[in-house]
N, C-alpha and C positions, 0 to 999 in steps of 0.2 A: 504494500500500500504506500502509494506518497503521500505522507501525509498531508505535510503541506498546502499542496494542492487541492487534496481535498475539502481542508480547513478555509482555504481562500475562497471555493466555490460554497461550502456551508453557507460562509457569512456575507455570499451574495456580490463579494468584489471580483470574481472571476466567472465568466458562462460555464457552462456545466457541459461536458462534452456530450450528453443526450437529455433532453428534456421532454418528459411524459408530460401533456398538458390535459385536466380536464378526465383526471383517472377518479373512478367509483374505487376506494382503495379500501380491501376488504383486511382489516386492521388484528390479526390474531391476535394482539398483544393486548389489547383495550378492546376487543370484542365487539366494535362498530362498524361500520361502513360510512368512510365518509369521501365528501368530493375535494380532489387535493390532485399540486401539480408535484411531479417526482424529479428533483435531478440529480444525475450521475455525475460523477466526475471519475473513470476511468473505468475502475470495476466494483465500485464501489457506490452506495445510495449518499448522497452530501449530506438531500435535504427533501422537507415536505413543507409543502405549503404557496403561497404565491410571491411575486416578483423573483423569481428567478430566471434568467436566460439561458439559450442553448444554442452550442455551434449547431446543434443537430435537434431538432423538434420536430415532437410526433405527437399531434391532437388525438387523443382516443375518446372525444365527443360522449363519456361517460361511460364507456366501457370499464367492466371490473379490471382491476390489479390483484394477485398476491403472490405470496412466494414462491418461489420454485420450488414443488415438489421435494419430497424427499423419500425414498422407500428405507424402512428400516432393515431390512433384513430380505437378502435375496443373494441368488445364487447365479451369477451372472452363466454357467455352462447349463444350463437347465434350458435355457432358450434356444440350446441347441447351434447356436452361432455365435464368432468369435467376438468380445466387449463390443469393439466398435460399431459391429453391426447393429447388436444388442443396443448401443445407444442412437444408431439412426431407426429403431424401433418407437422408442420410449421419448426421446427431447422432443418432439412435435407433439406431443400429449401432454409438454407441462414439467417431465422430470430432468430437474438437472442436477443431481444428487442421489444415490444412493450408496446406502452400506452394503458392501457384499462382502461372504463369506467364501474364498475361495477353495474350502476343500475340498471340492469336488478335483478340482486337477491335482490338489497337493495331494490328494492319495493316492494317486497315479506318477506325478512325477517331482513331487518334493517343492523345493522352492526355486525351482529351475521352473517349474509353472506356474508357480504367483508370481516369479518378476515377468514371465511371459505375458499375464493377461495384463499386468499394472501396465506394459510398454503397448500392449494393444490399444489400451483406454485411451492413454497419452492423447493418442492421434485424434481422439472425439470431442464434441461438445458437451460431454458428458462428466461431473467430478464423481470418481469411482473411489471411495474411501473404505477401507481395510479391514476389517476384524481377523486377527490372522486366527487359523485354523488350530483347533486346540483339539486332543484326541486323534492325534493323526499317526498310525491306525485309527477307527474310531476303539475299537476294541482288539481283542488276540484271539476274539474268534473268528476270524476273517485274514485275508491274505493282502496284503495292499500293495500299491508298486513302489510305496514311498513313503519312509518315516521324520517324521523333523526331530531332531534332537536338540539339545538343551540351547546349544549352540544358536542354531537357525532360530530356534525363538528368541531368541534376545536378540540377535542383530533384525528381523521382521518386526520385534516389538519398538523398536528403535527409527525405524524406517519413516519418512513423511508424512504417509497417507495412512498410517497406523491409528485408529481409533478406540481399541481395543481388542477384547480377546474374544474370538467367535464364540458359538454357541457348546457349550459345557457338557458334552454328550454322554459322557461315562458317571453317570448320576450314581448307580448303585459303587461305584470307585470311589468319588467323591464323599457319598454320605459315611463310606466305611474307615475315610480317611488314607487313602491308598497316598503313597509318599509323591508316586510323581505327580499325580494329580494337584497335591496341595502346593508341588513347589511350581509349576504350571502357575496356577491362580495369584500364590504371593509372588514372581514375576510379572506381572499384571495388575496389580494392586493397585488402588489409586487411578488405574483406569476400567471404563464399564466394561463386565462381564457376563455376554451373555450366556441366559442358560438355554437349557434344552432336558425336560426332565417332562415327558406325555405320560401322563395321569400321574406323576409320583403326588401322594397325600401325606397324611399323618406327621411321624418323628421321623419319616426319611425324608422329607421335604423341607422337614424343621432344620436339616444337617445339612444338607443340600445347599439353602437361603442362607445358614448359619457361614458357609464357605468363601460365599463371595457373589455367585451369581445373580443379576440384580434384573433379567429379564426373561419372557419367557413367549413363545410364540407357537406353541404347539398343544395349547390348550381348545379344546374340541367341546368343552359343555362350558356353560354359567355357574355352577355347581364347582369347579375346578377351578377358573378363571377368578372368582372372589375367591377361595380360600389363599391363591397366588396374592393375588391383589394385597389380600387383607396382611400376609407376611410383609408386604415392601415391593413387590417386584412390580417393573412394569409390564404392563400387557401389549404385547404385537397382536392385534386382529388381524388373522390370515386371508388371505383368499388366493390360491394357485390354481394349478390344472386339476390339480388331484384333490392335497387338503381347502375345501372350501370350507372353513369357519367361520364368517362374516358375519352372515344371517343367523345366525345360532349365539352370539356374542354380543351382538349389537344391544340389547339391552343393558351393557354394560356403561354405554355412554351417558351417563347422567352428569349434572353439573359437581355432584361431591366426590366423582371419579375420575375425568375426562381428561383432566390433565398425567392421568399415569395410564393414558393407553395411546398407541400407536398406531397405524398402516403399514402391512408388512405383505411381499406378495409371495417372497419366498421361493417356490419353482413356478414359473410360467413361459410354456412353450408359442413356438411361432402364432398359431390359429387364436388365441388368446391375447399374444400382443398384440398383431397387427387388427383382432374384431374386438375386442372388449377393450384390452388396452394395459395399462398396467396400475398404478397406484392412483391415477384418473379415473381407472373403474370403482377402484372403492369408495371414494367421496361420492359418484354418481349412485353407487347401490345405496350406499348410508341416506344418503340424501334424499334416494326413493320409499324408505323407510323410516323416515317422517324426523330424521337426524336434521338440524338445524347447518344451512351451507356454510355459515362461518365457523361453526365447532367443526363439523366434519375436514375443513379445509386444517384446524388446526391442529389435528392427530395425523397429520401429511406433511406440517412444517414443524411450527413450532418444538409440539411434544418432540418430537424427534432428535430436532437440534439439539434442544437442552435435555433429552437423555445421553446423548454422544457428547455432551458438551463442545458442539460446532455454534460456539457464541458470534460467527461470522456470517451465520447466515441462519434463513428458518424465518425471519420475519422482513417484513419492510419498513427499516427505520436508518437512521443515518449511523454509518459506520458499518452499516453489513454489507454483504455481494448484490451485488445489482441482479439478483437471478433471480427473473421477471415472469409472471405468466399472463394473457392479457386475454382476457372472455366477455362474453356478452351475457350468458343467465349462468347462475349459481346451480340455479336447480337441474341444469344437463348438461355439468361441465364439460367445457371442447375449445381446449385451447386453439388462439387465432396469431399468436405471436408470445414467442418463449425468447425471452433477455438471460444470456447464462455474463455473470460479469459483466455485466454492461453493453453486451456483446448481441446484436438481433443473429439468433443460431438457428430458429425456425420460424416460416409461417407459412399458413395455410396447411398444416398437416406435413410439410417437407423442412429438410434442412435447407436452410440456405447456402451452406455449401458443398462440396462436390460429395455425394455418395461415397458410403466406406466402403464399397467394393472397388472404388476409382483408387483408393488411396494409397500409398506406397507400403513396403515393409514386409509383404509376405518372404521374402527372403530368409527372414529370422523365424520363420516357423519350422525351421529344423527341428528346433529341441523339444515340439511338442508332435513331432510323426514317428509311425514305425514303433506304435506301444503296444502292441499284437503279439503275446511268444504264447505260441499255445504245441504244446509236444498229442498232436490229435491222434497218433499211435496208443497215447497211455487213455484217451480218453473214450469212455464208456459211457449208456443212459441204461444198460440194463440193473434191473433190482430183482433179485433173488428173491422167490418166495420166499415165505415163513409164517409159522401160524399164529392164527392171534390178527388182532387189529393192529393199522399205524395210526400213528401221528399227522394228521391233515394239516397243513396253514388253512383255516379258511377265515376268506375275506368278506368286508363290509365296501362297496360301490363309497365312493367319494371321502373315505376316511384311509388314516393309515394306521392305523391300529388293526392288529391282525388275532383270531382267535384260533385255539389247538381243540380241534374234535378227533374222536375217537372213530375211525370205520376197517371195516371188513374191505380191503383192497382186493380189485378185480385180480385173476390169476392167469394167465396160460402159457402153457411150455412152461413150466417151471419160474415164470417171474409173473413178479406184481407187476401191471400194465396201467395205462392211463384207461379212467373206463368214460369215455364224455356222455354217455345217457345219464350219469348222476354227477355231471360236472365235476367230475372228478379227472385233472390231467397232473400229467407228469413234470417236474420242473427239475430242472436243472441246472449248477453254479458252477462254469469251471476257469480255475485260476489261470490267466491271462498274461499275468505280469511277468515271469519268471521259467515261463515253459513247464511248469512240473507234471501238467496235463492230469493234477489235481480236480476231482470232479464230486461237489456236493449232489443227494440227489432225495428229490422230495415228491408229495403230491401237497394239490393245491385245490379249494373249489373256491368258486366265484366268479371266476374269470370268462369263462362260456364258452369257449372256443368247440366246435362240434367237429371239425377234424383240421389237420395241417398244427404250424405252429409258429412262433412268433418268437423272434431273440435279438437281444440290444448288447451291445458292452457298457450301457448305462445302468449301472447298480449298485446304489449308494449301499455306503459311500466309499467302498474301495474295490467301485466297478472292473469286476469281474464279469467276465459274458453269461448270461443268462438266458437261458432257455426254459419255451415251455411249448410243450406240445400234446397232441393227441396219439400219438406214434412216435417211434424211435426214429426212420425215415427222415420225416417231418423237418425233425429234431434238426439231425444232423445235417440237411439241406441248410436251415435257416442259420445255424451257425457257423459253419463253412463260410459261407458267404459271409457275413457281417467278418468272420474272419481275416480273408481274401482284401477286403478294401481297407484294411487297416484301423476298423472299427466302425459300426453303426447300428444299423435297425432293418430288421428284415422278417417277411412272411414267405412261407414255404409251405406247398401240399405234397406230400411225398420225396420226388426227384424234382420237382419242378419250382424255381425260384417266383415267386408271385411278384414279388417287390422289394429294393435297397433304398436305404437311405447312407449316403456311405456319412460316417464323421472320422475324418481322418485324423484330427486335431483331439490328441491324446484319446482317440477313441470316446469322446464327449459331443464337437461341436465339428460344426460344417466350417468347411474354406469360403461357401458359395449366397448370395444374397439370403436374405431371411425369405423373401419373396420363393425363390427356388426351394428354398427347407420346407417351407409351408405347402407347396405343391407337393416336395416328395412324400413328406409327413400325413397327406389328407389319399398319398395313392395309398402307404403303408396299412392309413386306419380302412378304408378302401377294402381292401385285404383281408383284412383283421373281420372287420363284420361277415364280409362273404366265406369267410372262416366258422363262424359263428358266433362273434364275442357281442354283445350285445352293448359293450362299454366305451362309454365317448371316447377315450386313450388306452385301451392295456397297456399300450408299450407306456405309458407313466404307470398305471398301475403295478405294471410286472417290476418298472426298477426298483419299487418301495419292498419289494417280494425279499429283499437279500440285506435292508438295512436291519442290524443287529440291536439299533438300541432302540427299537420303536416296539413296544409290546405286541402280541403275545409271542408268537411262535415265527422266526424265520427262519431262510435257508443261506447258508454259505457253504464257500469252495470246500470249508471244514465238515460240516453237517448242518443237520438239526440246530437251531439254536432254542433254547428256550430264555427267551429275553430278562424276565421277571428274576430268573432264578440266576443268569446269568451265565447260562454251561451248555455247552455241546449237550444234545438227547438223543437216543438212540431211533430211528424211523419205528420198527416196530417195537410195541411198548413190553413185551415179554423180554427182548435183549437188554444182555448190559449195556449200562454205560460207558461209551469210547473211553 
């Protein structure tokens, strides 16, 4: 910041390098709306109010102002495409900020791909601030391509865009006091730490809150949400492709709450950003849900800021970022002109500058290709009979939260078989990283699938390829293939490949427009249904299939996980345990 400068333009002795004339300026901080002119001077707000000038002035004839979005919590490889593109998704809707969580790639390749996505961002309109990735592994039951040690965290916690310490996934570690968990957290101290603990209650939640984590975004009821609350923590309201908790939460927005809850969007893929949209969608649901437009706008700024303690920006007042969003009605917000810094970045729905697919740099994406070692000699989908029932994962449509039932698995030739008359298929996790051609192997109901089968290398969070089919065939088709392109998403009936989406970029995200993701992604689900799944995304659904700390029952490249209890289980329930 100059100061200077900006001091001379405050006090009216200097033009303001932009002047907003004639702004409806919707005030998070004072809870009004009032009419008032805005000047910049560089990237920065001087001043409010009148006689001010401007090299550069732009009458908004009463149009609303407020701050640039912010999302709290979000996973920028979940969108399936690389930051930048990600941000020519989202800044024409309003966001010019968010916090992201990158361990999705540091589980695959360390911090050799969190500095890869922070120099992707660089290139955007977009400010991409850090929580580094804590739990990376998330756990030891799982195989990952990439651990940080003590080391990488303290030079990442040290780093610029460093906001804190991502979300706190090893809850039952944490509540038991496991050593490196707490030296993790008191490294971090002093800045916020989110948590990540879905459904934990009681005295382990009490140990949990007692540790450090001050947030929490994976809460699915009211019932949850206040007991969290009621400890201290703040509340992220979710809404992604999968977890949509929104509308199930929103009654939490009352005036003696509001300031401890957030907008958080978490994972949302291409068909979502580019139709619904991203942290612009949840101020417009709130808002349809009888949520007042100035509170709703300010669990998207404010709250935000000052849970991250980004005291630079979150509101419109002098001495903050000039990151502008500029609309006509409240009640169906659609951004017309987004100011990042002072800077006009988009209007009318587009960036104003050149498309991130025009942009330079693909050069450096050496260090994120070629994360595909799978030894398909060692790897197998058959399961040996045995008497007695297994252990099902079965699932719930739009939650991540997974239940273990007890059935009689189909039999012939001597193995348990997927049987899809009773939605019941076969899944499979095999280790990716390392070639060991290590292969988890489970069944699963919920999913629907009536024949063929469906597989990603997206499977949080220390994606591994994931399979799930109705037949071994199937299987093997669809994994091959996602294989072969160095990671992606694929449907297959038999021998015959139906449809790729390749992500070559650590096996997470596409090289190619979000526009082109979103076509391959809508032939995939395409696929998917004439498959027989009945579900707006499996392939989201299926990656949630192998995350280990989200209750009740997953699968990894290890086994069985039983989440709760925290340990490998044997598939059927008469054998020992591993």
């Amino acid at each position: 910041m100059e100061l200077p400068s900006l001091l001379a333009c405050a006090r009216g002795e200097v033009p303001a390098d932009l002047l907003l004339t004639g702004a409806s300026l919707m005030d998070v901080c004072s809870g009004a709306v009032r009419r008032t002119d805005i000047a910049v001077s560089g990237a920065h707000v001087a001043g409010l109010g009148p006689g001010y000038r401007g090299r550069e002035v732009i009458d908004l004839d009463g149009r609303f102002v407020c701050p640039g979005l912010i999302d709290a919590h979000v996973h920028l490889e979940s969108s399936l495409v690389r930051p930048r593109e990600f941000a020519r998704a989202v800044v024409p809707r309003g966001v010019t900020c968010v916090v992201s969580n990158p361990h999705e790639i540091a589980n695959v390749l360390g911090v050799a791909g969190i500095r890869w996505m922070q120099a992707d961002a660089a290139e955007s309109p977009l400010s991409v601030l850090v929580t580094v990735p804590s739990c990376v592994p998330a756990t030891r039951l799982s195989t990952s391509g990439a651990e940080l040690s003590e080391a990488d965290l303290v030079s990442l916690r040290d780093a610029p865009l460093t906001v804190g310490l991502g979300e706190v996934m090893d809850y039952l570690g944490v509540g038991a006091g496991a050593e490196k968990l707490l030296w993790e957290i008191d490294l971090f101290r002093g800045l916020p730490l989110d948590g990540h603990a879905p459904g934990l209650s009681g005295p382990l939640l009490q140990a949990y809150v007692a540790a450090g984590p001050s947030s929490e975004h994976e809460c699915t009821t009211l019932e949850e949400a206040r007991e969290k609350l009621a400890l201290g923590m703040t509340i992220f309201l979710r809404e992604g492709s999968v977890a949509r908790n929104l509308q199930a939460l929103l009654p939490l927005v009352t005036p003696a709450a509001e300031r401890r809850l957030c907008f958080c969007t978490d994972d949302r893929q291409p068909a979502d950003l580019t139709g619904e949209g991203s942290v612009d969608h949840l101020i417009r649901c709130a808002v349809a849900s009888g949520v007042p437009p100035l509170l709703a706008l300010r669990l998207a700024t404010l709250n935000v800021a000052e849970h991250y303690r980004l005291h630079d920006r979150g509101a419109v007042t002098p001495g903050r970022r000039a990151d502008l969003v500029v609309f006509r009605d409240p009640a169906s917000f659609q951004a017309e002109m987004v100011f990042q810094g002072g800077r006009l970045v988009a209007r009318g729905g587009r960036l104003t500058q050149r498309g991130a697919a025009d942009l330079p740099g693909e050069g450096s994406d050496g260090v994120v290709r070629g994360t595909i070692h799978i030894d398909w000699d060692q790897v197998s989908f058959r399961i040996p009979a045995r008497s007695g029932p297994v252990r099902v994962i079965d699932t719930t449509p739009g939650q991540l939260l997974t239940e273990v039932i007890l059935l009689e698995p189909k039999t012939a030739d001597g193995e348990a078989v997927a049987d899809p008359a009773r939605d019941l298929l076969k899944l499979a996790v095999i280790e990716r990283h390392r070639g060991s051609g290590r292969t988890g192997l489970g069944l699963v109901r919920g999913l629907g699938l009536r024949r063929g089968a469906i597989a990603g290398t997206i499977a949080h969070d220390h994606h591994n390829l994931v399979v799930l089919g109705a037949d071994d065939v199937s299987m093997g088709t669809a994994a091959r293939a996602v294989g072969a392109c160095g990671g992606g998403l694929a449907a297959a009936r038999g021998a015959e490949l139906l449809a790729l989406l390749p992500l070559p970029l650590a096996g997470l995200m596409s090289d190619r427009p979000i526009e082109e993701v979103q076509d391959g992604l809508a032939s995939l689900l395409a696929a998917a249904r004439a498959l027989g799944s009945p579900l707006p995304d499996p392939f989201m659904a299926l990656s949630f299939l192998a995350l280990e700390v989200i209750p009740g029952l997953k699968l990894t490249d290890l086994g069985l996980v039983d989440v709760t209890a925290g340990k490998i289980v044997p598939l059927y329930t008469g054998e020992d345990p591993p």
